[in-house]
C-alpha positions in Angstrom: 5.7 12.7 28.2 9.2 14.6 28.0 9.5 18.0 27.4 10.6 17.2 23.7 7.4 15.3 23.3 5.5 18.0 24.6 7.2 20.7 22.6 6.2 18.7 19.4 2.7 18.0 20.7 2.0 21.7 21.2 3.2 22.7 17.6 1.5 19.5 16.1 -2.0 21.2 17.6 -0.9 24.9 17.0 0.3 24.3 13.1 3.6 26.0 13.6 6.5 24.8 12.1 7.6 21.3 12.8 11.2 21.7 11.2 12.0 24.3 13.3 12.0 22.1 16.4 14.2 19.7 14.7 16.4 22.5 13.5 16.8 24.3 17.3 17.5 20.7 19.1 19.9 19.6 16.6 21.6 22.7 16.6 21.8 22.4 20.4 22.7 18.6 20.2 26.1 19.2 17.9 26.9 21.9 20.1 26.9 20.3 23.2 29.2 17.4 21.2 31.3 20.0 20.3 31.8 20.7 23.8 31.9 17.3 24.9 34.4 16.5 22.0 37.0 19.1 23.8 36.5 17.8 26.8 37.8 14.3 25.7 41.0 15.6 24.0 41.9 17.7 27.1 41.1 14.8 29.0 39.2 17.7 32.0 36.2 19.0 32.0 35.6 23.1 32.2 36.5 24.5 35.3 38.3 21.6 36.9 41.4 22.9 38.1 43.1 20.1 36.8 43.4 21.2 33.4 45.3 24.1 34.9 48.0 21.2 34.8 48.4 19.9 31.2 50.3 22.1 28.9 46.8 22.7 26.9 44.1 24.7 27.5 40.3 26.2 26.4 40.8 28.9 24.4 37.2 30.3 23.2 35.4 29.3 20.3 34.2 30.6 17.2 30.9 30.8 15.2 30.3 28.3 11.9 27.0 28.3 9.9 25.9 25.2 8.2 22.8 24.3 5.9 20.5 21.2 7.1 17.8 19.9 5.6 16.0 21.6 8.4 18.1 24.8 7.6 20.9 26.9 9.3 22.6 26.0 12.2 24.6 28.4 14.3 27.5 26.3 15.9 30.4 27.8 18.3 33.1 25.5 17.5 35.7 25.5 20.3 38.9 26.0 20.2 41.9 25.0 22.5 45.2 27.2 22.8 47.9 24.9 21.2 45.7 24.7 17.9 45.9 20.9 18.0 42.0 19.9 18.5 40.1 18.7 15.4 36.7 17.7 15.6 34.8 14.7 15.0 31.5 16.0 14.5 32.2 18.3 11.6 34.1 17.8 8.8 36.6 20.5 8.7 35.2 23.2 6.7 32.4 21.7 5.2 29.8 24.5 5.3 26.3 22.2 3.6 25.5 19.3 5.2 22.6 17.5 3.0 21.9 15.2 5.6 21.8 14.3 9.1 24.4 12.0 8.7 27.3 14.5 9.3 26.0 15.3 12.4 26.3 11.3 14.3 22.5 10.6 13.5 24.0 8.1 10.3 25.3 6.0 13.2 21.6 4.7 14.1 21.4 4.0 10.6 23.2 0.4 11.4 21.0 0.1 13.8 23.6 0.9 16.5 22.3 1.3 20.2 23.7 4.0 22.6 26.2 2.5 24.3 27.7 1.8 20.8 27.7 5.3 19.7 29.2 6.4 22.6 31.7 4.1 22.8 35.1 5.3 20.6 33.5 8.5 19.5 34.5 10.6 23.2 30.4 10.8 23.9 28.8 10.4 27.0 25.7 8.4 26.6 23.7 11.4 27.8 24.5 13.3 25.1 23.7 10.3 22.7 20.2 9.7 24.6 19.8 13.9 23.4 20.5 12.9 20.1 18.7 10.2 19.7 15.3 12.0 21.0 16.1 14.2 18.1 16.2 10.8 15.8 12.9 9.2 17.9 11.1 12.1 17.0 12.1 11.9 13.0 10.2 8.4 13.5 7.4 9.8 15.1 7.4 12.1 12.0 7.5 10.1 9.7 4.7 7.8 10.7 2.4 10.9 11.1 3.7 12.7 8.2 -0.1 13.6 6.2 0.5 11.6 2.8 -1.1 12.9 -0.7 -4.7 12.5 -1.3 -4.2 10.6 -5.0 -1.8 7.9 -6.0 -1.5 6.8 -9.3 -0.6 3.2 -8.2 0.6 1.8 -4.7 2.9 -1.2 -4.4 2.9 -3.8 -1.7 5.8 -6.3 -0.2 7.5 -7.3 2.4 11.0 -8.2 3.1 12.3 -9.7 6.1 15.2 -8.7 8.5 16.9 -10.1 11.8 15.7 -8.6 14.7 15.9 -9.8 18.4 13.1 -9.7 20.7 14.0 -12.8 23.4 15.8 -14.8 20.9 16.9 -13.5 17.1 14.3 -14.2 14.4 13.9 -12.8 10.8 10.6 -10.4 11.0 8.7 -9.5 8.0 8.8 -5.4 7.5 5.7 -4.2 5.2 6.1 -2.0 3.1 4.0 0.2 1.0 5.6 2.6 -1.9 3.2 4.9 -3.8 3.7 6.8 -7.2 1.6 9.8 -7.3 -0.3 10.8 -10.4 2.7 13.2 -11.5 4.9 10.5 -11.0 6.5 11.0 -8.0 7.6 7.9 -6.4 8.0 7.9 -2.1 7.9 5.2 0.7 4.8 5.7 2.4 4.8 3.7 5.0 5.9 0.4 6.8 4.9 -2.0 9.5 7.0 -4.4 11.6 5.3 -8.1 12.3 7.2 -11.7 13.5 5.2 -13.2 10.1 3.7 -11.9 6.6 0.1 -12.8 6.1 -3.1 -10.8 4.2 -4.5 -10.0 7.7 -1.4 -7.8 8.6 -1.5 -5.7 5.7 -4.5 -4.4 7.3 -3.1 -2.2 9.8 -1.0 -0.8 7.2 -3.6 -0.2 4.8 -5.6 1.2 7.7 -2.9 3.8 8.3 -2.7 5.1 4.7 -6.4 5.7 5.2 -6.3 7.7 8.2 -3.2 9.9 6.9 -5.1 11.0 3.9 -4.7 8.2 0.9 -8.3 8.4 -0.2 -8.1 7.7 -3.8 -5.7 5.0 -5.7 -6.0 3.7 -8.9 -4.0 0.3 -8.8 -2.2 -2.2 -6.1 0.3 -3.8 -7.5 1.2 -7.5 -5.1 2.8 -10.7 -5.2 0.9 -13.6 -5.1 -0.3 -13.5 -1.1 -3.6 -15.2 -1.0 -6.3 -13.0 0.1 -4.7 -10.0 -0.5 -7.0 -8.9 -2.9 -10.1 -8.7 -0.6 -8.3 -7.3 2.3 -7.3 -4.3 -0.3 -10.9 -3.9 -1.3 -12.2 -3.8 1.9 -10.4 0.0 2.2 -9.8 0.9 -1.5 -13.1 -0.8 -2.9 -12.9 1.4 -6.7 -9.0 0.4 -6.9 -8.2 -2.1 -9.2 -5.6 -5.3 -8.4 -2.5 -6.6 -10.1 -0.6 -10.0 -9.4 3.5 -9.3 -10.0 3.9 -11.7 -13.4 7.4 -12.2 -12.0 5.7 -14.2 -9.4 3.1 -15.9 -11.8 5.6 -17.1 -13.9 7.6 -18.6 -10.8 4.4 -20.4 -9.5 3.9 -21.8 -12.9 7.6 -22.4 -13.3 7.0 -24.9 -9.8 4.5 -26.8 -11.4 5.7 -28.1 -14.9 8.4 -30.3 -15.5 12.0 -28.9 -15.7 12.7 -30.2 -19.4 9.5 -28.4 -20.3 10.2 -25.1 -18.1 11.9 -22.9 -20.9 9.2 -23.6 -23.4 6.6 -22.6 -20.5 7.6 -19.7 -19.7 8.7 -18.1 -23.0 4.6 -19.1 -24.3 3.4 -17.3 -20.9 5.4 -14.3 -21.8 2.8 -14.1 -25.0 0.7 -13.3 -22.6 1.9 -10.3 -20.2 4.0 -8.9 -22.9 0.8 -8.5 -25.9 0.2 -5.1 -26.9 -3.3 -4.9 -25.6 -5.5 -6.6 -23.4 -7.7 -8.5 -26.0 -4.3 -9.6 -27.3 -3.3 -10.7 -24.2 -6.3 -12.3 -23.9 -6.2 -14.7 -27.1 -2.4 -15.2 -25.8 -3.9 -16.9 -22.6 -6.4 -18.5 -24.3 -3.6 -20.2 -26.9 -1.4 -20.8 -23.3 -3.9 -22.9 -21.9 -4.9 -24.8 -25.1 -1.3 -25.6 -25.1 -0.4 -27.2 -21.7 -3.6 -27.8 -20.4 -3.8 -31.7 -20.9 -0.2 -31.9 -19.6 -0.5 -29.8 -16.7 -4.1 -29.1 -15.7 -3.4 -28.0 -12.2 -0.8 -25.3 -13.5 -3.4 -24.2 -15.8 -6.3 -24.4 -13.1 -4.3 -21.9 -10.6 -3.3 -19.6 -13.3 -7.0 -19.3 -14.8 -8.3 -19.0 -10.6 -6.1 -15.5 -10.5 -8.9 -12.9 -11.3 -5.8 -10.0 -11.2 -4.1 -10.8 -14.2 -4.7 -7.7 -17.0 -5.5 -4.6 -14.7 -1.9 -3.1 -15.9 -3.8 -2.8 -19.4 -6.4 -0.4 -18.0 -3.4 2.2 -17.9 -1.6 4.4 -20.5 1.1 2.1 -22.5 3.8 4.4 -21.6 3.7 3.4 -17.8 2.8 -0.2 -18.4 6.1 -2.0 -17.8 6.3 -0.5 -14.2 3.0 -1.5 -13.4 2.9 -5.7 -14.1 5.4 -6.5 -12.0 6.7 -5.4 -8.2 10.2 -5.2 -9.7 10.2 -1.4 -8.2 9.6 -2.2 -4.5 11.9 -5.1 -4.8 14.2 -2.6 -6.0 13.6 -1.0 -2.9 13.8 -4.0 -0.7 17.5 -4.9 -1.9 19.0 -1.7 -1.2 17.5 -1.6 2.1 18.8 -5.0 2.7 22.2 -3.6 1.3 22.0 -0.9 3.6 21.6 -2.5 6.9 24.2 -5.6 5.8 26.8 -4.8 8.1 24.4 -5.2 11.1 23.8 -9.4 12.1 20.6 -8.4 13.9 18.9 -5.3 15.7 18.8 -5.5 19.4 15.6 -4.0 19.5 12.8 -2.8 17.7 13.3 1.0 18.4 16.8 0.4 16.6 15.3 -1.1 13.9 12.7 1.9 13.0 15.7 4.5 13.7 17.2 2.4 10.7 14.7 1.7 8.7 13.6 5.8 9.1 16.7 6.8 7.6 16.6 4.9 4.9 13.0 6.4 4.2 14.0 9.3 4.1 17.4 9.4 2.3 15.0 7.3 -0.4 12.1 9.9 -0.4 14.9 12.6 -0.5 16.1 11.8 -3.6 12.9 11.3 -5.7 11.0 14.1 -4.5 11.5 15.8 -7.5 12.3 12.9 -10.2 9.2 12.3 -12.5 8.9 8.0 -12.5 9.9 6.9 -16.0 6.7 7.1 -18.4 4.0 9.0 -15.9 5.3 12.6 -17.4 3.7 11.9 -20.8 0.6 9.7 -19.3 -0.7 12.5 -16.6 -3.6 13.4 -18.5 -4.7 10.2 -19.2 -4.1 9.3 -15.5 -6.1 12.3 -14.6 -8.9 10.9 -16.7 -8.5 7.9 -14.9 -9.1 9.3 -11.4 -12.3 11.1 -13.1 -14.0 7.9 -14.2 -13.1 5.6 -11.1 -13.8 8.6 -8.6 -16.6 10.6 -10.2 -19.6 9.3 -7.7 
């Protein structure tokens, strides 16, 4: 265990301030790249008589506050005596910096290793290895971060990305997003494995346990098989709902393609009725439609027991809840985000990645109210009362 390690261990157990470690070893990680940064221009290191040689010279340094999201960092930015050296680090006088990225961090976002980020940007990989035990340790935080005891509704996917263990294969990365019951929506957690199957969302589900998630009212999924009794073997009150975009492409599958249009707009009777006994009779005229021509359609569609549990909930928040269009959402940008990068050479560069994006995404909805779940709290209240009261 390095003294880092150790440092956040001892705060961890004593309660004290976990941000300020990140704050203090950041703070000493841009300064030593401030440093570093001279070095390179004036092609010598301090003290080495060689510079006494080069028509340029050190010539002090001078103090620059900047706000982090961890708060204010002191930095000596240094100075040489012809007034030519701009840095690299900081963008010249910028004095808020709203996240790590203007610090070098945003360079592990591509999932770039340490050789890369030392190489062009005058930075020994010593210095990078500093930095990125600053980065390692915003992973460890995040996957240890306590999460709230209630949320409204949890969404489930996975979406897949390259990553290279001995050869390059596409991994499936679980995710789990959670909207709590005043709406806020944040990335709880995620989970690397080489396929996607019911048994792995275990481990995941697991860890929302442990880390506090004690109540939920709904899981929204696609259609994994099994899915539903591995949820109910942690959250056994929480009620289950199949994505109807993925319903309606299973059904699509198993009709004809001439008859496909008419399918699907009849199914959207169905999901899109203004109640649940109205969706109900909307299922019921469905199957008396098509179930002569396409009985095994109709058969796997009636076998889905998760079908109306978005019309437990208020109307208001209803169209976010019948499909997993919002973590989809979530899934493209990340993919969007990490394009540029063919494959991650490890898995440590991966989760440095992925990490960022987490928290850029949990950043900027902190404090944004989910569309609908403003005007439907009481009622969600309510909710948690009836499921949870015994």
């Amino acid at each position: 265990m390095d003294n880092f390690t150790k440092e956040m261990t001892k705060t961890l157990i004593n309660g004290g301030n976990i941000k300020e470690i990140f704050r203090f070893h950041l703070e000493k990680v841009i300064n030593e790249l401030l440093k570093i940064e001279l070095s390179a221009f004036l092609h010598y290191d301090k003290y080495d008589r060689a510079g006494f040689n080069t028509g340029n010279s050190r010539n002090g340094s001078y103090n620059r506050t900047i706000k982090s999201e961890f708060g204010e960092l002191s930095l000596n930015i240094p100075r040489d005596r012809n007034g030519e050296f701009i840095n690299q680090t900081l963008e010249p006088y910028r004095r808020h910096d709203d996240t790590l990225e203007s610090t070098g961090i945003h360079l592990y976002r591509k999932g770039m290793t340490t050789s890369d980020i030392a190489c062009g940007h005058h930075y020994s990989k010593q210095t990078v290895s500093n930095l990125t035990q600053v980065m390692e340790s915003h992973v460890k935080a995040f996957h240890e971060r306590p999460l709230h005891k209630r949320y409204t509704v949890i969404y489930l996917d996975a979406t897949h990305l390259p990553l290279k263990r001995d050869t390059v294969e596409r991994e499936a990365i679980y995710l789990a997003v959670g909207i709590t019951p005043e709406g806020y929506k944040e990335l709880l957690t995620y989970e690397i494995h080489p396929t996607e199957s019911a048994y792995n969302w275990k481990g995941l589900l697991e860890n929302l346990k442990t880390r506090g998630v004690h109540q939920t009212l709904l899981f929204v999924t696609d259609g994994l098989k099994e899915i539903k009794s591995t949820i109910e073997s942690f959250y056994p009150k929480a009620r289950h709902q199949t994505c109807w975009v993925h319903i309606a492409r299973n059904v699509s599958h198993k009709v004809r393609t001439k008859d496909r249009s008419t399918v699907l707009d009849t199914l959207k009777n169905v999901y899109r009725a203004s109640s649940k006994d109205k969706a109900k009779l909307a299922l019921e005229d469905f199957v008396t439609m098509w179930k002569k021509q396409y009985p095994t359609m109709v058969r796997h569609l009636l076998a889905n027991e998760s079908l109306f549990s978005f019309y437990d909930f208020p109307k208001v928040i209803r169209p976010s809840l019948y499909t997993t269009n919002l973590i989809e959402g979530f899934n493209k940008q990340l993919k969007r985000f990490t394009k540029r990068k063919e494959q991650f050479p490890n898995i440590t560069s991966l989760e440095r990645s992925l990490v960022s994006y987490a928290m850029d995404y949990n950043s900027k909805f902190k404090h944004r109210i989910h569309k609908g779940f403003g005007k439907a709290q009481y009622e969600i209240n309510l909710l948690f009362n009836k499921t949870y009261s015994n």
